[in-house]
N, C-alpha and C positions, 0 to 999 in steps of 0.2 A: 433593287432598292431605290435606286435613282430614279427611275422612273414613277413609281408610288409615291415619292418626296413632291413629282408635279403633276399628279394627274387634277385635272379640273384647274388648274391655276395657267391658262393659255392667257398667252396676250402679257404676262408681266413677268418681267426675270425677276426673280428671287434670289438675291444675292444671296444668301446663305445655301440655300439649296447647290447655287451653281461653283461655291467655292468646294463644296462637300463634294459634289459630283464630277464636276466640270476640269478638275484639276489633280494632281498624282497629291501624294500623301504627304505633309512636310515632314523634315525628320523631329524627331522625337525631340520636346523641348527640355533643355538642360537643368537643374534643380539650381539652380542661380539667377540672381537680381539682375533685376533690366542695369545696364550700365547708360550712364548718363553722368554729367559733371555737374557739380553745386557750388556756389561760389558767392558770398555776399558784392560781390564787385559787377558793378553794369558794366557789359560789354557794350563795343559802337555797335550800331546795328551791319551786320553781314549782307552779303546775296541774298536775297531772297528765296524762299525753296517754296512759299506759298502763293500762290498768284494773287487769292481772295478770299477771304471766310464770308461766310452766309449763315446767319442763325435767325430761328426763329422760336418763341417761346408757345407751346400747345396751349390754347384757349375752346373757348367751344365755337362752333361755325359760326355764329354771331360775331365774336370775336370779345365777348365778353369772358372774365375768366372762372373757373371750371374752382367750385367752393373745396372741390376736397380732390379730385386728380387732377395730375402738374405735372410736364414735362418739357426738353429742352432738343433743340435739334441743331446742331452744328453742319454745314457742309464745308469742308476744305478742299480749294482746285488749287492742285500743284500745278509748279512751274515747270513744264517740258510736259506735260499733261498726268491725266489719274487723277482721281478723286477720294475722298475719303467723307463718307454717310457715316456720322453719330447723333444717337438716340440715348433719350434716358427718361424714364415712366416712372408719377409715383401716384399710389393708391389707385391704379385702375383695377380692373376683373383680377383677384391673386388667382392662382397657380391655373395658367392659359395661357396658350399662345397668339398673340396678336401679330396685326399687320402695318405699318409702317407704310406708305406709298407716298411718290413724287409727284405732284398734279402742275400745269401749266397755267391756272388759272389762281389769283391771289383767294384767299381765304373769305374775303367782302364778298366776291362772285361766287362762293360755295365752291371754289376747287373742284369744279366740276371735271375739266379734261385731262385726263393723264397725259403726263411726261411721256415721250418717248426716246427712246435713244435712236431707234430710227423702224421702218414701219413694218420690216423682219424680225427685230428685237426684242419691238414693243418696251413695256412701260421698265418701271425700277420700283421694286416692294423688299422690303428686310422685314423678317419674321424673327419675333419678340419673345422669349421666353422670360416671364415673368412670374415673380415668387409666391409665396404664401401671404407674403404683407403689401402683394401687388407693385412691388420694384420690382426693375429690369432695366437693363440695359443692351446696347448691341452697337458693333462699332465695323464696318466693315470698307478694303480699300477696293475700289475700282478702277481696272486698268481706261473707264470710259471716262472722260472730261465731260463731266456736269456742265450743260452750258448755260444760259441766262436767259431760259424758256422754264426752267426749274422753278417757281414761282412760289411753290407752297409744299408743304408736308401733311399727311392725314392720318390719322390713328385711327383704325377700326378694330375695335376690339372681340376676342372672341365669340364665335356664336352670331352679328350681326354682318350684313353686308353694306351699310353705309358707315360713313367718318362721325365718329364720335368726338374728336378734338383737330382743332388745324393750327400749325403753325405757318404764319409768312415767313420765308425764305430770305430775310434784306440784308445790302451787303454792308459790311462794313468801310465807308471810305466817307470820305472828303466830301460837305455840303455843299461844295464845290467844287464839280470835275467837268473835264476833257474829252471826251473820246474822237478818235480819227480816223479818216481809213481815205484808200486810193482807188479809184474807178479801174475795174479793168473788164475788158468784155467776158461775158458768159460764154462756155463754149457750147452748149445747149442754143445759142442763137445763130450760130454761122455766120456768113457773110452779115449779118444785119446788125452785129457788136465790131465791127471790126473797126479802127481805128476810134472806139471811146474812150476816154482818160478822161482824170481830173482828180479834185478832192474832196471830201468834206471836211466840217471840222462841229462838231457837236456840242455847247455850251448844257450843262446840268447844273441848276442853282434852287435851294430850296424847291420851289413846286411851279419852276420856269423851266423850260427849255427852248436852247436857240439852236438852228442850224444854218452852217454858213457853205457854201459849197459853188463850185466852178469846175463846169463841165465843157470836153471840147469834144470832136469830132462827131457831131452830131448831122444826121443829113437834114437839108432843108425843105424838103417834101412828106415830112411824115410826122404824125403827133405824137408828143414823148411827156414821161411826165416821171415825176423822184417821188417816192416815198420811201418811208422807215417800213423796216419789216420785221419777224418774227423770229427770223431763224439765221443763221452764218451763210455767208456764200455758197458755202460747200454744202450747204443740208439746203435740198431741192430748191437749188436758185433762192435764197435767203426767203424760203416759208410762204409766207402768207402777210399780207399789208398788217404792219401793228396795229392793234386798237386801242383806244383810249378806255374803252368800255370793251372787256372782251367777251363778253358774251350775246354784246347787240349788234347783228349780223347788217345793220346800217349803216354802224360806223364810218365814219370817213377816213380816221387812222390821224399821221400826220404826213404830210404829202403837199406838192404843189405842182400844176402843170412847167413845161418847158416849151420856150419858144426861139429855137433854135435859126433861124431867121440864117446868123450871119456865122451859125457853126460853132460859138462859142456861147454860153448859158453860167454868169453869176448871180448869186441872188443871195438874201438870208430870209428865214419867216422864222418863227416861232409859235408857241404856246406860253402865255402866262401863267395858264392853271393848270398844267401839268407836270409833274416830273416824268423822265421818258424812266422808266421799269427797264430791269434787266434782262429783258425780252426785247425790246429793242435792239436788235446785233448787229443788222446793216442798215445800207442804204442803197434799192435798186431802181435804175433804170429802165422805163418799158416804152417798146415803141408800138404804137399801134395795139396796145395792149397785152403784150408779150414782154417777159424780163431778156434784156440785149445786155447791159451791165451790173456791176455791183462793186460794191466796198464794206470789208469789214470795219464795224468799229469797234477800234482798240479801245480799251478804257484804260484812261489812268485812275490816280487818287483812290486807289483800296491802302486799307487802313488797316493797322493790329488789330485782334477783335479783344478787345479789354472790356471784361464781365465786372460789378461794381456792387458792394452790397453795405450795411450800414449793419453796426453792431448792435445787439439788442440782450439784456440781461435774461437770463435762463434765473430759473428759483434759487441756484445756489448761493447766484451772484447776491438775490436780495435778502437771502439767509445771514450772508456775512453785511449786510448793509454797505455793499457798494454800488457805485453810480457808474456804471462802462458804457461810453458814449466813442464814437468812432467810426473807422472802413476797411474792409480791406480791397484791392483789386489786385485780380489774375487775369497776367496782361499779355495774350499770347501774340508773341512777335510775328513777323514774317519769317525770317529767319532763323526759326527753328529754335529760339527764347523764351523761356518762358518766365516772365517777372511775377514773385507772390509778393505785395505790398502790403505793409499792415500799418494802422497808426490810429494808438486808443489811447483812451484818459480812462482815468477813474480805476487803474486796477490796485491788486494789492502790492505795495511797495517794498523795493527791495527782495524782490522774486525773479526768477526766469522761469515764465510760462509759456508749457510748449503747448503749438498750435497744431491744428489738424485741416487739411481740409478734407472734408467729408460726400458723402455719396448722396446726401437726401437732403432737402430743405428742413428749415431751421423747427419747422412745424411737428416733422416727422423724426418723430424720435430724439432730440434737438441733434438735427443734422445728419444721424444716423452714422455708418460706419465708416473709417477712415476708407479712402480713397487710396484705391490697389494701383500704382502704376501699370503693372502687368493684373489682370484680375484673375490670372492663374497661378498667381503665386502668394506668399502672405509673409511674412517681418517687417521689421523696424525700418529695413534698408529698401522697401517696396510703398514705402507711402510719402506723402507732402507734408515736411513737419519742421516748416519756419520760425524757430521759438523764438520770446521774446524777453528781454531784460525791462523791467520796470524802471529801476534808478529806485529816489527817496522821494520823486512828488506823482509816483504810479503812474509814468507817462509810457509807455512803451510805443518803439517806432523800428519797423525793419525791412531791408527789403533781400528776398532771397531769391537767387537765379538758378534756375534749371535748364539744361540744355535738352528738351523734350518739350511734347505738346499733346497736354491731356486731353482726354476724351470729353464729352458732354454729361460725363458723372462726377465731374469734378464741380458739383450745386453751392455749395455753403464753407464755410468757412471758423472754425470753432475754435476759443479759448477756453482752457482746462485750468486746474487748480495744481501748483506744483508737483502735487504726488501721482495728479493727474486719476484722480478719484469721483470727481466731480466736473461739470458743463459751468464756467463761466459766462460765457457768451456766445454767441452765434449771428454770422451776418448772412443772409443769401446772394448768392450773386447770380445777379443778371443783367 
């Protein structure tokens, strides 16, 4: 059976395939609610248990968006490594199965070249089982660390063999970061890395980048030169020279020669019109055109990934002639927090309306069906339902904390009518 799961699918792992195949049975899951803790009270932020989120929202290859299918892609890389790929589709092809895959190349260049996890492995594809009203989703963990060659996502839907929609990949941090790393020799180069050290230190700002770096042990007989590369030290001597344009086999990348004269090489250069991509992951050394050293760069400044949406009246709202202007955001921590913020005007006063967040944008169905923490199981005690108090001037404002972190089907965001009969409002969050 396992084998018919991949015939014709050479070349990409199939996460789903390979958690069905590839692994013994779990045991049998218990008829009870995920446990997790709730608490109106902000914790300080903990350890971190997430190193990075990366989301990106599906448009079409242009990168214009898609009038009537819509989806979201989340990638989270843990800290001490493993990954976790979430997907979530709406109105594409109903009842089919699609394809999900990782490309290396951003979504502007057509996501042309698959991801790979290394060149036995090959690529990463999640296969989509999608409904009658063409929702789906799929949430799978990976014991492999996604690295920052993962550039884009591509949805190809049943029946065709090219990407009908791509989402870019971008991370969540600071318009303002850091990364750094320490020279050390290749052992791919033998005697000819021996005695290399030194540092870089990598400026990212807006759509600049600067590199500052000092290198020793250099011999004074041979031509050497730094550039930025593709890949980590440890995946085939840090890849392939970055490119600014990755598909124009010209490119210069960013890179400077070395003139090693007196065995020691400082220097800074930069680019003003570019941000270095998270495909950028070292920085190697070649002598004579061969890599002798390398350094990882570490990145700082990743950030909560906080999704944001703005309230909008549904028909009931303007049946009872109210005005609901507002936001809410779900603010998902590093550390394994998850904040629901809500704060609206205009509802009806002197109520506690409970809230939902839901499975679909505000479009489809308004918002469609509450949001399953576990989506194999169904109650009151299995969904995200931060109610709110109004007071006497319809203000309501709350913020409620969940020790969990939802999947990429946590879209919208919905206020109901007391007896919870009716759709007041809906915001989407993105």
């Amino acid at each position: 059976m396992c084998e018919d799961g991949i015939a014709g699918l050479e070349g990409r792992v199939f996460v789903a395939v390979l958690l069905a195949c590839g692994q013994p049975e779990p045991p049998p899951r218990p008829p009870a609610a995920p446990e997790y803790l709730v608490s109106d009270e902000i914790p300080s932020e903990g350890a971190a248990v997430v190193e990075s989120y990366r989301m990106g929202h599906l448009r079409l290859p242009g990168g214009a968006p898609d009038l009537e299918r819509d989806g979201t892609v989340i990638v989270t890389r843990r800290v001490g490594g493993g990954s976790e790929i979430s997907v979530v589709v709406s109105q594409v092809i109903p009842d089919a199965t699609h394809t999900l895959e990782l490309r290396s190349t951003p979504c502007i260049y057509g996501a042309a070249e698959p991801y790979e996890i290394d060149a036995a492995s090959g690529g990463i594809a999640l296969q989509l089982g999608v409904d009658g009203a063409g929702h789906g989703q799929q949430t799978v963990e990976l014991e492999h660390t996604i690295r920052g060659d993962a550039l884009s996502a591509v949805l190809i839907e049943s029946g065709s063999d090219r990407p009908q929609l791509c989402a870019d990949l971008l991370p969540a941090m600071e318009r303002r970061a850091y990364m750094s790393g320490t020279f050390s020799p290749l052992s791919s180069a033998g005697i000819l890395g021996e005695g290399i050290g030194g540092e870089v230190v990598v400026l990212q700002e807006d759509s600049a980048t600067d590199i500052d770096f000092r290198v020793t042990g250099l011999g004074g007989l041979s031509s050497y030169d730094l550039a930025i590369h593709d890949r980590p030290c440890g995946v085939d001597d840090g890849g392939a020279p970055y490119r600014i344009d990755p598909l124009d086999p010209q490119d210069e990348g960013i890179g400077v020669p070395l003139f090693p004269e007196d065995g020691v090489d400082g220097a800074e250069f930069g680019l003003s019109t570019h941000a270095l991509r998270e495909d950028g992951q070292s920085v190697v050394i070649s002598r004579d055109g061969q890599p002798v050293a390398c350094a990882d760069l570490q990145r700082g400044g990743y950030l909560n990934l906080v999704m944001r949406g703005t309230f909008y009246n549904l028909p009931a709202a303007v049946e009872q002639a109210l005005s609901i202007d507002g936001r809410a955001n779900l603010d998902r921590r590093r550390d394994g927090v998850l904040l629901i913020e809500i704060h609206a005007t205009g509802l009806p006063k002197d109520e506690t309306l409970p809230l939902r967040v839901t499975d679909s944008p505000c479009a489809v169905e308004e918002g469609g069906l509450p949001y399953a923490i576990d989506p194999e199981l169904s109650g009151s005690d299995n969904i995200l339902d931060p109610s709110v108090s109004t007071g006497s001037f319809g203000v309501g404002t709350r913020t409620r904390v969940f020790t969990l972190l939802p999947r990429a089907d946590a879209r919208s965001v919905v206020i109901f009518t007391p007896d919870e009969s009716a759709r007041l409002a809906c915001a989407d969050l993105r």
